[in-house]
Backbone as numpy.savetxt, mean C-alpha at the origin, in Angstrom:
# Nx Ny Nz CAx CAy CAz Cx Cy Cz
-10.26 -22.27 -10.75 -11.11 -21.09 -10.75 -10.22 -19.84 -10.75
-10.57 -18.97 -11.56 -9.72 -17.41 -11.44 -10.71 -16.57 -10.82
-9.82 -15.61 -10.86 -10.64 -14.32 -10.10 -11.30 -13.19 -11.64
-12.81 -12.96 -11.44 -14.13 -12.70 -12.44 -13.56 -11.45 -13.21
-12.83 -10.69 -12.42 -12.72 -9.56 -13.14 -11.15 -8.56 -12.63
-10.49 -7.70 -13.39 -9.39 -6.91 -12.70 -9.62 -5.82 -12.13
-9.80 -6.06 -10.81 -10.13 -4.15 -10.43 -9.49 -3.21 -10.86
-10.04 -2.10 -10.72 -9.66 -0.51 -11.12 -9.49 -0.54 -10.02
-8.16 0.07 -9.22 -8.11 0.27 -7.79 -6.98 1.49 -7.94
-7.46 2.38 -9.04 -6.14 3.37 -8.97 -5.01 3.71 -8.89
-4.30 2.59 -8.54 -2.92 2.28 -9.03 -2.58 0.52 -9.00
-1.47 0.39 -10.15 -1.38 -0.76 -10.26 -1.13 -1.67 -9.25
-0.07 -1.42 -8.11 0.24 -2.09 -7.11 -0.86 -2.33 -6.05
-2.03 -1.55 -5.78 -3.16 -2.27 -5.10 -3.84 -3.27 -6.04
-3.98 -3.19 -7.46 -4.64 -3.99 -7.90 -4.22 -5.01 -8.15
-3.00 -4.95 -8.41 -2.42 -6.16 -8.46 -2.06 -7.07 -7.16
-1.92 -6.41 -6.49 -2.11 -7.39 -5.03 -3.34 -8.25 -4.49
-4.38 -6.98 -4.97 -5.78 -7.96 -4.43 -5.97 -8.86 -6.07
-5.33 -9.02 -6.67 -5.65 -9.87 -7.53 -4.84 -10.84 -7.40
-3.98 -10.74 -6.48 -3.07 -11.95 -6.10 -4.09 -12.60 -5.12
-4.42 -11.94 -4.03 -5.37 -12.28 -2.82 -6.02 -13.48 -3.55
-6.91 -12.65 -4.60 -8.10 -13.36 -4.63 -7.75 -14.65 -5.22
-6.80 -14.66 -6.40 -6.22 -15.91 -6.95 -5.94 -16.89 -5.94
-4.93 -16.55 -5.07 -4.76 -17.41 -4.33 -6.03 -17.88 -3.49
-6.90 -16.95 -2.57 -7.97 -17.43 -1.91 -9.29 -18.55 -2.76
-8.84 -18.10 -4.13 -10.31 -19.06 -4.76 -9.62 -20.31 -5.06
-8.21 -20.29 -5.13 -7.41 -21.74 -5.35 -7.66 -22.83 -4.59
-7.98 -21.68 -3.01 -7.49 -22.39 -1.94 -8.86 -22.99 -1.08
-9.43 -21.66 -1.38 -10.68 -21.77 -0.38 -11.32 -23.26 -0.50
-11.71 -23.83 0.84 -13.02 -24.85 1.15 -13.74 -24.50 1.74
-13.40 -24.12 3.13 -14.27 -24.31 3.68 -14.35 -23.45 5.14
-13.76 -22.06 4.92 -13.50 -21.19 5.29 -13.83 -19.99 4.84
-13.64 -18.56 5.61 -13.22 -17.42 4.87 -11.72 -16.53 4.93
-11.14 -16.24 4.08 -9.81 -15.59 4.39 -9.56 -14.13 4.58
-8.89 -14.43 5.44 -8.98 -12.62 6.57 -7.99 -12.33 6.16
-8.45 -10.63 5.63 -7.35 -9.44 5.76 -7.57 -8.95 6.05
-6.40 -7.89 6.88 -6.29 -7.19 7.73 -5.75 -5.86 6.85
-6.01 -4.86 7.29 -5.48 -3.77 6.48 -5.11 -2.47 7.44
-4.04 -2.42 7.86 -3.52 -2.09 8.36 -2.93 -0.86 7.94
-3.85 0.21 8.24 -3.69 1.63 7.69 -5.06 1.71 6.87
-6.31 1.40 7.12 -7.02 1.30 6.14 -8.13 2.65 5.50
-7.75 3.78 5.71 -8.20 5.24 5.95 -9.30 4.76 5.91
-10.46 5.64 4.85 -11.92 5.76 4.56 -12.38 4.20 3.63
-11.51 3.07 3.65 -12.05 1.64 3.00 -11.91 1.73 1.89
-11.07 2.59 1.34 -10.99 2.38 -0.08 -12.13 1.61 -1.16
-11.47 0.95 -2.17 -12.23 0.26 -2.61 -13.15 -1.32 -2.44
-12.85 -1.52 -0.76 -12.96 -2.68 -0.24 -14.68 -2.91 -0.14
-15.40 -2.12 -0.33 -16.97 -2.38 -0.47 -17.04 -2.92 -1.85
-16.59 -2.93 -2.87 -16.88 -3.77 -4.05 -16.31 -4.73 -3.99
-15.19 -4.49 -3.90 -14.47 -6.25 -3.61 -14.93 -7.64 -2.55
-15.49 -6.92 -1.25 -16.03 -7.65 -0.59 -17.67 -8.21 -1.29
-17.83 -7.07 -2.06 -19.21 -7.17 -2.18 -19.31 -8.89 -3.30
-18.35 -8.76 -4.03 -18.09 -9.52 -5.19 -17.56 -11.24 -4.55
-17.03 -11.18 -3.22 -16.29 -11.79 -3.07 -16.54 -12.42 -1.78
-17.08 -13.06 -0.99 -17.91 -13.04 0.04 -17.41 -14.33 0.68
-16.07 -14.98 0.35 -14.90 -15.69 1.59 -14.09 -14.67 1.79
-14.22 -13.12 1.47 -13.32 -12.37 2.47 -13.87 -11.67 3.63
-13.25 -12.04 3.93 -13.55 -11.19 6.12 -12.27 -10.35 6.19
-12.73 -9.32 5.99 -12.26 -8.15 6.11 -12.19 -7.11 7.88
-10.85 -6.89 8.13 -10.77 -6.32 9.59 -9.79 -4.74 9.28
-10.34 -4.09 9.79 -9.55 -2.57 9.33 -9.29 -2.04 10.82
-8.50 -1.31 10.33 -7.67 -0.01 11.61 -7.32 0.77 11.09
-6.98 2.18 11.19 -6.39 3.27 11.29 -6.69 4.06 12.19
-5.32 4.27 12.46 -5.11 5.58 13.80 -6.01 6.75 14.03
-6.88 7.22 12.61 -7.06 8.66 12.65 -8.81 7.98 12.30
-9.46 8.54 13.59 -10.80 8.47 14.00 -11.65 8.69 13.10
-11.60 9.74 12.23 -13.18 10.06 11.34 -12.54 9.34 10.20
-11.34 8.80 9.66 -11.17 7.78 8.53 -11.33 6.44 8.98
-11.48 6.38 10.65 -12.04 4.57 10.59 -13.81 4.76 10.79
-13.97 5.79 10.87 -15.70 5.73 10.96 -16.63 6.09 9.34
-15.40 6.26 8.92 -16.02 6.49 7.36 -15.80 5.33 7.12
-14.90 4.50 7.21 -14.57 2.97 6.77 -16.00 2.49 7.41
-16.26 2.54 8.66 -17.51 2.05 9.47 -18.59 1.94 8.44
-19.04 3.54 8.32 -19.82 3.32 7.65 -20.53 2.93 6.10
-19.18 3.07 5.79 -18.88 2.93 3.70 -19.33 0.64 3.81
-18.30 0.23 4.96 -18.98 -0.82 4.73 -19.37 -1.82 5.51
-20.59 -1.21 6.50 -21.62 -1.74 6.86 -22.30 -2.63 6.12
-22.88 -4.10 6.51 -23.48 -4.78 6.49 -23.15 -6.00 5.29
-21.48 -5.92 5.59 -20.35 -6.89 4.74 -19.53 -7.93 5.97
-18.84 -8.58 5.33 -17.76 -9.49 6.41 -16.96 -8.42 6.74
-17.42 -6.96 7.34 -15.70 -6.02 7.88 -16.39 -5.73 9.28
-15.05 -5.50 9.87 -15.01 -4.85 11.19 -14.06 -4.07 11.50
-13.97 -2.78 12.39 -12.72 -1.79 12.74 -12.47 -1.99 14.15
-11.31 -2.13 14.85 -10.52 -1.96 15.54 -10.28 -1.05 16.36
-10.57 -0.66 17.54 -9.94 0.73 18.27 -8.10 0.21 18.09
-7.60 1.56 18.35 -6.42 1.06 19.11 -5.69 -0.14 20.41
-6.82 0.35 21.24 -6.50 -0.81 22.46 -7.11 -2.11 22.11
-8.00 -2.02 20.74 -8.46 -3.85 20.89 -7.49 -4.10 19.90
-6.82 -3.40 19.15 -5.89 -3.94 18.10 -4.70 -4.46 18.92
-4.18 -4.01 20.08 -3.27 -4.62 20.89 -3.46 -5.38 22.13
-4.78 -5.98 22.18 -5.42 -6.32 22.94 -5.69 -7.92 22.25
-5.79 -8.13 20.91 -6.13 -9.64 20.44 -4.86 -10.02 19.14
-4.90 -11.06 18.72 -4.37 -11.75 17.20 -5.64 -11.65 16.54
-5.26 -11.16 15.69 -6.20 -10.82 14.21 -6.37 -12.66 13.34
-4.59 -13.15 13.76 -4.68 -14.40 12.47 -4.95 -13.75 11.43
-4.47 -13.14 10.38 -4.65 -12.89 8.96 -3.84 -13.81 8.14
-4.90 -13.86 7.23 -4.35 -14.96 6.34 -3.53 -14.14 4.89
-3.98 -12.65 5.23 -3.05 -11.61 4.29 -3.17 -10.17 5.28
-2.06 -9.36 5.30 -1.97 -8.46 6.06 -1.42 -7.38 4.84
-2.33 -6.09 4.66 -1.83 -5.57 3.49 -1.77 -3.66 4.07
-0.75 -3.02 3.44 -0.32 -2.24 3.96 -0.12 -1.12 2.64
-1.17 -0.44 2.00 -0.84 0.19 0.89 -0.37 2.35 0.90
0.63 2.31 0.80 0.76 3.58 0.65 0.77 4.51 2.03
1.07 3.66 3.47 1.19 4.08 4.85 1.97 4.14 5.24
3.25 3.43 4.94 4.33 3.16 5.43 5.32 4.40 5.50
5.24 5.06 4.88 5.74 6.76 4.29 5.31 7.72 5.79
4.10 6.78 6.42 3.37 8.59 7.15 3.78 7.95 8.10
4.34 6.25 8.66 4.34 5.74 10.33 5.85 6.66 10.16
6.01 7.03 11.93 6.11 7.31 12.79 7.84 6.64 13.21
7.18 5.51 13.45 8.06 4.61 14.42 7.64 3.17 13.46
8.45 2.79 12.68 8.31 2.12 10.82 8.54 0.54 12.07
9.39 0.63 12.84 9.81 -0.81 13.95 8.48 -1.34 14.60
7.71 -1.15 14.93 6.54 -0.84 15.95 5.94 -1.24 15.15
5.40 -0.46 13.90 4.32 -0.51 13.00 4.45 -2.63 12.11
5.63 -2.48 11.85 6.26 -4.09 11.55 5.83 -4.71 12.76
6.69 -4.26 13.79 6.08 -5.67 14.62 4.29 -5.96 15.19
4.20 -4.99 14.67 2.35 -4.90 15.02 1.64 -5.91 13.93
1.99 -5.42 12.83 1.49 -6.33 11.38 1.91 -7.64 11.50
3.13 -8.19 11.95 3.95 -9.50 11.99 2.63 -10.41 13.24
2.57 -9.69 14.39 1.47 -10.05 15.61 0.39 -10.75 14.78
-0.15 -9.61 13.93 -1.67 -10.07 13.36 -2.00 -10.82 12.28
-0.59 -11.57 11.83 -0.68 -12.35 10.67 -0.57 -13.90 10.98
-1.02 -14.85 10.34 -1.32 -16.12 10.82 -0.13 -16.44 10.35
0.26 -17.88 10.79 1.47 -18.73 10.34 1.23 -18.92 9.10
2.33 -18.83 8.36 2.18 -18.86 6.92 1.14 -18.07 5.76
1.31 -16.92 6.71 0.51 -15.75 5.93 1.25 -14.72 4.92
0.39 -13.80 4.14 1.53 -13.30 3.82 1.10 -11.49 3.88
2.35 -10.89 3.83 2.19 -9.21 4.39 3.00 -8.87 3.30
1.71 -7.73 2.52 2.17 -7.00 1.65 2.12 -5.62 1.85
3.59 -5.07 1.75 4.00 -3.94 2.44 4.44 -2.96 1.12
3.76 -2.33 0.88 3.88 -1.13 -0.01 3.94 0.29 0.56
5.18 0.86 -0.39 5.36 2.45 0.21 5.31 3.04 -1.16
5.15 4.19 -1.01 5.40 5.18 -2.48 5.74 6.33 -2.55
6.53 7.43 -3.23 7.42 8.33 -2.80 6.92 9.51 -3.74
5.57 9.10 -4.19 4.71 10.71 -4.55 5.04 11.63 -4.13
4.81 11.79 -2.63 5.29 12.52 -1.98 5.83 13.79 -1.70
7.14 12.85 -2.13 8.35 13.57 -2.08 9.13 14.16 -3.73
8.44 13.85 -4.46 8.59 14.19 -5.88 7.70 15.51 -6.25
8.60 16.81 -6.07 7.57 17.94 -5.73 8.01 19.09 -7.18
7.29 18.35 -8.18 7.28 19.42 -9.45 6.79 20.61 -9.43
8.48 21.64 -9.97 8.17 22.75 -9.59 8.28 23.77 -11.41
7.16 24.61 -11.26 6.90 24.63 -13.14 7.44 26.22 -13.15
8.35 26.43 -13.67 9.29 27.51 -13.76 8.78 28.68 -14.09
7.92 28.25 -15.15 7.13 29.78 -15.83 5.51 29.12 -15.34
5.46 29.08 -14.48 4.30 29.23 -13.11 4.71 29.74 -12.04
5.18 30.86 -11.83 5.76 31.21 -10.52 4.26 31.81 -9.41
3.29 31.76 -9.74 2.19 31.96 -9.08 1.72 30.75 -8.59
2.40 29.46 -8.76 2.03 28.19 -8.60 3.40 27.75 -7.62
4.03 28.21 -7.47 5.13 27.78 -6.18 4.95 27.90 -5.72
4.50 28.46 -4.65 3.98 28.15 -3.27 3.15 27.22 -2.87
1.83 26.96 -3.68 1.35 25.60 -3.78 2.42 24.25 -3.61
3.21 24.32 -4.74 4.01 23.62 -5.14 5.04 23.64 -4.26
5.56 24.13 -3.50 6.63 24.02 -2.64 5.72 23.49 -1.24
4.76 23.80 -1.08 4.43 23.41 0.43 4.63 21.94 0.82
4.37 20.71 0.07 4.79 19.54 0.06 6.26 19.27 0.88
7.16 20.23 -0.01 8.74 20.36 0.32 8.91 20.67 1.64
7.67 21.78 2.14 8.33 22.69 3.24 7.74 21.39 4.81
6.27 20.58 4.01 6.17 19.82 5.12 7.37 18.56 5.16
7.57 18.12 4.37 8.58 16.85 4.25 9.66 17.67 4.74
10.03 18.67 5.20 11.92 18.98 5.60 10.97 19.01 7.25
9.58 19.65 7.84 9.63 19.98 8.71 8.96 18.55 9.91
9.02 17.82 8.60 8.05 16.46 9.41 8.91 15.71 10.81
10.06 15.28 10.60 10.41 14.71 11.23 10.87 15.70 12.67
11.07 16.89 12.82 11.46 17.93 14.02 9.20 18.16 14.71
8.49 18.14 13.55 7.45 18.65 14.44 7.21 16.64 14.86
7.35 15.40 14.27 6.92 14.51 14.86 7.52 14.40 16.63
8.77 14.76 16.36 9.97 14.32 17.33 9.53 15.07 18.70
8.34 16.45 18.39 8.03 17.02 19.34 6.32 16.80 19.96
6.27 15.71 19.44 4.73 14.88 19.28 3.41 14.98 18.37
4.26 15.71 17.06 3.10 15.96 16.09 3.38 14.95 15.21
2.86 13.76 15.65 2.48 12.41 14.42 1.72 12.25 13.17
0.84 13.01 13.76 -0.90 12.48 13.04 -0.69 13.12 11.70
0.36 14.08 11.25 0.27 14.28 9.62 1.60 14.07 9.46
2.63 12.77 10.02 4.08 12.67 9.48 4.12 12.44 8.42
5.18 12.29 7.34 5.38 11.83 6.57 6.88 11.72 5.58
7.81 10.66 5.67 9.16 10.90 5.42 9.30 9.76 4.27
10.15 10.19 3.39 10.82 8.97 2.57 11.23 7.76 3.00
10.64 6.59 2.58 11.38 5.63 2.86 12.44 5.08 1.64
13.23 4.96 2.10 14.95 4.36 1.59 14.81 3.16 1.73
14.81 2.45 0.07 15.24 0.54 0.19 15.96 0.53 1.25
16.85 0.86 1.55 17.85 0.23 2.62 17.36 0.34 3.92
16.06 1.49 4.34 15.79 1.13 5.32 14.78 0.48 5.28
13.80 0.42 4.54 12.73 -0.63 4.65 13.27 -1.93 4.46
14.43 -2.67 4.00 14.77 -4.11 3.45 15.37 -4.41 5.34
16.08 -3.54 5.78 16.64 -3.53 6.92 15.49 -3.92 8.44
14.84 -2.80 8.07 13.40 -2.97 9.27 12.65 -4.60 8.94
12.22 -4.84 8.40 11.84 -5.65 8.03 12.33 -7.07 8.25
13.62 -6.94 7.77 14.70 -8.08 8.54 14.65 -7.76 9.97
14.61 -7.12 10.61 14.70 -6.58 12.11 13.52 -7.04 12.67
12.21 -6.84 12.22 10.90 -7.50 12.44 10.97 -8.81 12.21
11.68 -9.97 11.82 11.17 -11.33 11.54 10.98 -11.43 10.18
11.18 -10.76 9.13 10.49 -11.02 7.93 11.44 -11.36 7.07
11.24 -12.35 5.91 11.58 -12.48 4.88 11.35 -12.02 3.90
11.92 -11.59 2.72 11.28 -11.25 1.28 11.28 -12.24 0.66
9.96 -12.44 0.21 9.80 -13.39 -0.94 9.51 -13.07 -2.21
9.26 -12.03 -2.45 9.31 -11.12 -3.78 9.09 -9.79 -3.76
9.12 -8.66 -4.11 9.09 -7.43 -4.62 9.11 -6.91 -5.99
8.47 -5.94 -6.19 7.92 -5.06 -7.82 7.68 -3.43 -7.51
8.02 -2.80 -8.46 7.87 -1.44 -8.71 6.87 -1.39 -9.57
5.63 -0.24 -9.44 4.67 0.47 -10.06 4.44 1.44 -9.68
3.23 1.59 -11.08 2.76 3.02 -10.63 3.80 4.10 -11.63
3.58 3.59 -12.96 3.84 4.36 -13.97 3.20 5.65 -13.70
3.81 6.92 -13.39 3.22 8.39 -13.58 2.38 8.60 -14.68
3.04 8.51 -15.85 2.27 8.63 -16.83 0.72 7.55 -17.28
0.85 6.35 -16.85 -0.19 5.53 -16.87 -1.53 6.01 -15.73
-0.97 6.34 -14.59 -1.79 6.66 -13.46 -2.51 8.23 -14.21
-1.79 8.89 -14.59 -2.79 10.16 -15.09 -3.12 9.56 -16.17
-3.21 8.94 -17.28 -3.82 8.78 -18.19 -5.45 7.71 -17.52
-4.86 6.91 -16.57 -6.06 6.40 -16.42 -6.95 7.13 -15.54
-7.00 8.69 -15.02 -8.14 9.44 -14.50 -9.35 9.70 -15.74
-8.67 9.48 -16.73 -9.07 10.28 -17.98 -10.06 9.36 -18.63
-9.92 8.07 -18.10 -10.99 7.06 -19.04 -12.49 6.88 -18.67
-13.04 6.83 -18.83 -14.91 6.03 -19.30 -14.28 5.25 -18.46
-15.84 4.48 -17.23 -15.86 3.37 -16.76 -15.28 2.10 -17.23
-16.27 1.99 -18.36 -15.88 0.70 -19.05 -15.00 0.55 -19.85
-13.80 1.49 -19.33 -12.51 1.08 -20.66 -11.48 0.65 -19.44
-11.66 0.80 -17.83 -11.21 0.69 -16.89 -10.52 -0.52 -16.88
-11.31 -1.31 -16.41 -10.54 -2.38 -16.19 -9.75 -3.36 -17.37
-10.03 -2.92 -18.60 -8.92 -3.38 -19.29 -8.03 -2.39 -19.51
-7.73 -1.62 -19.12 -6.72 -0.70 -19.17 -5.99 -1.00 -17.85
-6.59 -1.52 -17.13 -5.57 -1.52 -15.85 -4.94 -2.96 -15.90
-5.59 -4.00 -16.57 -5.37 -4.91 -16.98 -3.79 -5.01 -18.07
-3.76 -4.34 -18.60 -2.62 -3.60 -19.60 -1.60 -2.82 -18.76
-2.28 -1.96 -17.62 -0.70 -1.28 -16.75 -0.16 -2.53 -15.91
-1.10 -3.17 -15.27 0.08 -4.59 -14.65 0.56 -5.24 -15.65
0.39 -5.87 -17.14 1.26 -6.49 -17.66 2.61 -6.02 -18.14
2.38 -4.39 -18.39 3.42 -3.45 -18.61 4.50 -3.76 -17.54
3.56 -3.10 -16.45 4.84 -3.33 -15.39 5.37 -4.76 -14.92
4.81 -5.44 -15.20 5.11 -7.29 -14.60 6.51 -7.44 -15.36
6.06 -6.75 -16.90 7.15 -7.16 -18.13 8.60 -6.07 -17.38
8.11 -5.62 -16.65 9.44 -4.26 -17.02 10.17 -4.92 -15.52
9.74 -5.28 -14.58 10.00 -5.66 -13.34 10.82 -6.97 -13.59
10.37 -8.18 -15.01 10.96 -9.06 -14.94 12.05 -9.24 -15.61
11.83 -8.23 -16.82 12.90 -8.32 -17.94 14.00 -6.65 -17.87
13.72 -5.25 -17.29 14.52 -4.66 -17.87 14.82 -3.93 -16.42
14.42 -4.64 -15.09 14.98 -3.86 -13.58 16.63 -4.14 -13.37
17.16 -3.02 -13.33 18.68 -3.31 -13.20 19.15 -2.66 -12.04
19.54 -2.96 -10.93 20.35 -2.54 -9.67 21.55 -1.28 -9.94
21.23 0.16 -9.46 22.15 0.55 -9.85 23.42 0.61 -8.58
24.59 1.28 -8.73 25.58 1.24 -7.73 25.37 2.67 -6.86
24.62 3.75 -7.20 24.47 5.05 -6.66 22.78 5.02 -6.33
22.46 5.39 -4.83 20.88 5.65 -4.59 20.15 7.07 -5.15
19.29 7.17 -6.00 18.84 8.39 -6.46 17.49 8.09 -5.66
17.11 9.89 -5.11 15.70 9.42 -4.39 15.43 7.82 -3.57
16.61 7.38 -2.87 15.86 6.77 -1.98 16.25 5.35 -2.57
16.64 4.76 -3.42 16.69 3.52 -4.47 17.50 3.47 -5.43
18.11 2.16 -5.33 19.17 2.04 -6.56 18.42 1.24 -7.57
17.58 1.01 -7.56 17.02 0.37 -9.01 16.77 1.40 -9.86
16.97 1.06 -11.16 16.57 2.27 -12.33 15.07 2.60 -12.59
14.15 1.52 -12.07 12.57 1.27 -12.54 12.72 2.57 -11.75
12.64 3.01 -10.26 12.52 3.55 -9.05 12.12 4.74 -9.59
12.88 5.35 -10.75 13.12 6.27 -11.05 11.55 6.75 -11.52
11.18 6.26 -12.26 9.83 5.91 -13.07 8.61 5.69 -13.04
9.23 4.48 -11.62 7.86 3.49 -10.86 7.51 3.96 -9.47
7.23 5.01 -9.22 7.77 5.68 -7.75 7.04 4.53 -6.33
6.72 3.51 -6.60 6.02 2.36 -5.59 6.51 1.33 -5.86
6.72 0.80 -4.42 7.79 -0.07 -4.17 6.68 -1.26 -3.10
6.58 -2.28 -3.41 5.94 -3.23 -3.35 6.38 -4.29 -2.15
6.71 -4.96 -1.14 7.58 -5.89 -0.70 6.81 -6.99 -0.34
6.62 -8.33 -0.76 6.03 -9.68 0.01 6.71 -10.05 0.87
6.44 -10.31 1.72 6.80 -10.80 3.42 6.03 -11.94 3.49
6.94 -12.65 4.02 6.86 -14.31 4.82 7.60 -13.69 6.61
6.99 -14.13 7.42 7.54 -14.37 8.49 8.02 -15.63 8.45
10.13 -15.33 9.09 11.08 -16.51 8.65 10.35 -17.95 10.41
């Protein structure tokens, strides 16, 4: 059995993950349902259609910041989901049979903590997909727009001031680059193995696909993962100097960085 259709999930690396999920869960499924955990899960993204479609997932969410887990609350009411306070999230084991982490990893805090929290809530032989992306920090500045720099610089001015206002207890809007070397590092430090990794999230593909009709969606997104699958398998080359954060050349291009985790 495959999975019915390719979501549109706005960038390639979420969609392609829950299309791993589901592959694997319909391979597998008997006689169960398989829990993910989503760990950072703001306002539920696109998880009301997917659940809706898909109904062996049991879905469990958290995020730190109160009116994005009560919008999650209410976006998807009366599905297999449930949200988490803080104290019950450290209060039980989740057991996830996938623990997925899209585009959060950039705003934690304390990146050690946040790992060993996800590692807690994942079942034996589960797997944690840990994605970061460095949008961010890529702050285009348009020369003959000079009425548009200041817009355009404010990004800059929060990313230099993030880490001095966190350090003085302003968390709740951090947000810093993560460096292969320190995410491959933390990670090893948490218990984890890599069992594979991929770059996406072609710039140019991601704005072209705001631009489409419903129904040209999902085969178009269908077309940005094979793009990138092809470019990840055949033309990723390790460079010897880190630009922005990464020595791979995709990095440059693919600004999302993907990691599968096995706990060793």
């Amino acid at each position: 059995m495959s999975i019915r259709k390719q979501y549109f999930l706005g960038n390639a690396a979420k969609s392609r993950v829950v299309g791993w999920i589901l592959e694997r869960a319909l391979k597998e499924h008997v006689s169960r349902d398989f829990v993910v955990f989503d760990h950072g899960c703001g306002g539920g993204g696109d998880w009301p259609e997917i659940l809706d479609d898909n109904p062996f997932i049991r879905y469990v969410g958290y995020d730190p910041d109160p009116r994005s887990l009560r919008r999650a609350f209410d976006r998807l009411q009366g599905r297999k989901a449930r949200f988490l306070s803080a104290d019950e999230l450290d209060g039980e084991s989740i057991s996830a049979d996938f623990v997925v982490s899209f585009s959060v990893f950039e705003h934690v805090y304390d990146r050690s903590a946040y790992l060993r929290l996800s590692g807690r809530h994942l079942a034996p032989g589960g797997t944690f997909f840990l994605n970061y992306d460095d949008g961010h920090f890529r702050t285009p500045l348009d020369l003959d727009r000079p009425a548009l720099w200041g817009r355009q610089l404010r990004p800059w001015l929060h990313n230099l001031l993030a880490r001095p206002l966190a350090a003085l207890g302003g968390v709740s809007r951090f947000q810093a680059r993560v460096t292969r070397s320190e995410a491959d590092r933390l990670v090893d430090e948490a218990g984890f193995e890599i069992i594979d990794e991929f770059y996406s999230n072609i710039e140019s593909f991601k704005t072209l696909s705001k631009t489409l009709p419903p129904q040209a969606r999902e085969e178009f997104m269908a077309l940005w993962i094979g793009v990138e699958e092809a470019l990840n398998a055949r033309f990723r080359v390790p460079g010897d100097v880190q630009i922005m954060g990464d020595e791979a050349n995709l990095w440059q291009a693919l600004p999302s960085r993907t990691l599968v985790l096995r706990a060793r």
